[in-house]
N, C-alpha and C positions, 0 to 999 in steps of 0.2 A: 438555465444557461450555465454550462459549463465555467469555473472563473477563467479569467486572460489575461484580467488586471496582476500586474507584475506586484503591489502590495499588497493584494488578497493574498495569493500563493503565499509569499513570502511570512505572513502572519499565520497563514496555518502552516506551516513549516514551523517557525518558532515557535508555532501554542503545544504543535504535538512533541510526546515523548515517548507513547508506546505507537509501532506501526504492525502488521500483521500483513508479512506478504503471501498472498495468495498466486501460487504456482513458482513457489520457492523451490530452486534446484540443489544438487549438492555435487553437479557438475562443473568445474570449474570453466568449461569454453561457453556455459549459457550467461546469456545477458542478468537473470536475475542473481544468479551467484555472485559478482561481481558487483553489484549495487546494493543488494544485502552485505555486504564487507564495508562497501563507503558511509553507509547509514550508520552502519554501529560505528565504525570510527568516528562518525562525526556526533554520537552521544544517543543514539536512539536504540532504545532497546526491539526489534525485529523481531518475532514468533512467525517461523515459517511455517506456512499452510501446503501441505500436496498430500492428499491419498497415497500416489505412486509410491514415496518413502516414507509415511507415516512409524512412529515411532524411532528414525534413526536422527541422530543431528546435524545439523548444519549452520558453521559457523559456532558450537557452543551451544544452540539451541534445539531442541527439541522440536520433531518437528509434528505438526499436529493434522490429522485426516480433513476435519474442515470447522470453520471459522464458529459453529454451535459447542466444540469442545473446550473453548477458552474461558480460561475465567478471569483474567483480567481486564478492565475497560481495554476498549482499542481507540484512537486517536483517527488513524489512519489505516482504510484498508489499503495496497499496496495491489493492484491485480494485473500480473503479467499470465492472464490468458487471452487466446482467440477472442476476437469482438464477437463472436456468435455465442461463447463462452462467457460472455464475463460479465453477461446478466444473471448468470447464476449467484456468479460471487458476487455482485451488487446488491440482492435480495438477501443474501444471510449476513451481507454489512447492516443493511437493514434491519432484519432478525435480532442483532445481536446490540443493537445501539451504537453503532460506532459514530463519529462524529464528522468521517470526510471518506469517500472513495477516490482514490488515484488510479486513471486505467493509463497505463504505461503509451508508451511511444508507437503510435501505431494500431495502438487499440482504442478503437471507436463505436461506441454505443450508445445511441442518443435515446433510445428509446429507455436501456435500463439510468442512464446518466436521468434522463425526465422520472422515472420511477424513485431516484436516489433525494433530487432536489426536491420532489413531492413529500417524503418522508422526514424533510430540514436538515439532509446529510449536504455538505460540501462536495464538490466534484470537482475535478480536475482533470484532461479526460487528454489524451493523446502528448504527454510529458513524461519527462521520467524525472526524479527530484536530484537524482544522480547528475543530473548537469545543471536545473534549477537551482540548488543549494547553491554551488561558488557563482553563478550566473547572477543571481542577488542578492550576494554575501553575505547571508545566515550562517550565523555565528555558530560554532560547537554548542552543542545543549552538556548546560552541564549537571553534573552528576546528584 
């Protein structure tokens, strides 16, 4: 079961400090552009995930083809893809150890979300933290 509880969220918010969004644009009129901006302002360090721009930055960071090329732990997968899409990205959260999948606003997949909580990943599933963060006044992470 996806969290709903307003204190869950809220503590895995303040536990994480690295996020990994997967289907990171470097478009500024997409929705992830713009919420990859407010994360890092508010102290999290972001690793954007897309094939489509693979190797170019966004935001400062680098951005990586997919979530098997990282090497540092991730907290938080971050996934603004299609819900028919974003079981993919929930299985190489898995793959990779992350410790929480977030599938964005709209994006719903109960089946890969049931895949997620079966492997002891965190789920969070049709939110974006982009208005959850000041919604339950998580503090800047600091440096």
């Amino acid at each position: 079961m996806p969290l709903t509880d307003d204190a869950a969220i809220k503590a895995l918010l303040e536990g994480a400090r690295t996020i990994a969004m997967v289907g990171a644009s470097d478009r500024p009129d997409r929705p992830s552009y713009g919420v990859m901006a407010m994360l890092q302002r508010h102290g999290y360090r972001v690793i954007p995930v897309n094939p489509q721009i693979t190797g170019e930055h966004v935001h400062g960071e680098f951005v990586f083809r997919d979530l098997h090329q990282l090497g540092d732990p991730i907290d938080i997968v971050d996934i603004f893809r299609r819900p028919e899409a974003a079981g993919e990205a929930v299985d190489e959260a898995i793959a990779i150890g992350a410790k929480a999948v977030w599938l964005q606003l709209g994006v719903i997949n109960a089946a890969a979300a049931a895949r997620a909580e079966a492997a002891g990943l965190q789920v969070v599933m049709d939110r974006c933290p982009a208005i959850e963060i000041p919604r339950l006044g998580v503090a800047p992470i600091a440096a």
